[in-house]
N, C-alpha and C positions, 0 to 999 in steps of 0.2 A: 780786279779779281771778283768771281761772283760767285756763289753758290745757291741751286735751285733747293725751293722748297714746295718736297713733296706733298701733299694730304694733309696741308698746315701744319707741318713737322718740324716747327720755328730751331728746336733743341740737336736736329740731329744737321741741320742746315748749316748752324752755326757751329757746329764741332767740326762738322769738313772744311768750313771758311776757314778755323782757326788755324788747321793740318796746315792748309795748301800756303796761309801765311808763313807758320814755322819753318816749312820746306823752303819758301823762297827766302827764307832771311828777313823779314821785315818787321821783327820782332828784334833782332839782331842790330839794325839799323839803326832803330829808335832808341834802343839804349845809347849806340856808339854816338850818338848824336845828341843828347840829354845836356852834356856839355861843353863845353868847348876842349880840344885837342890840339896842344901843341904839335905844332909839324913836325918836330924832330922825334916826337911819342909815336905821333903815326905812322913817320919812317919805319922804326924801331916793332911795333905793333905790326904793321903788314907784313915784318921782314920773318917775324917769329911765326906768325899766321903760315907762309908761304913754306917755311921750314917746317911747319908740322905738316903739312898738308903732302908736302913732298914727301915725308918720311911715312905716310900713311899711305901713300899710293906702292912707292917700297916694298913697304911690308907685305901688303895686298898681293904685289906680284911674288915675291917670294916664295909667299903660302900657296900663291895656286900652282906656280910650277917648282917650289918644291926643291930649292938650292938651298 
């Protein structure tokens, strides 16, 4: 990942670096990775993830077409 810096603009370089990390998750990672994760937590973890995720795309459609 890289972010250009304009006219020595160290502060606004580093604000867009930080965006484009939030956006990809790699913020996300590092914490999930901080400790160790039993495999049956991460089963359980991905399963909830995936169920909310689903349930938000749902909703999404929903809303736009309006059932």
């Amino acid at each position: 990942m890289e972010a250009i810096v304009n006219d020595n603009n160290v502060d606004q370089a580093l604000r867009a670096l930080k965006k484009k990390m939030q956006r990809e998750g790699v913020y996300k990672e590092l914490r999930l990775h901080r400790y160790y994760e039993k495999p049956s937590i991460k089963r359980s973890r991905k399963r909830t993830e995936s169920i909310k995720r689903i349930k938000k795309v749902n909703r999404r459609r929903l809303d736009r077409e309006g059932y």
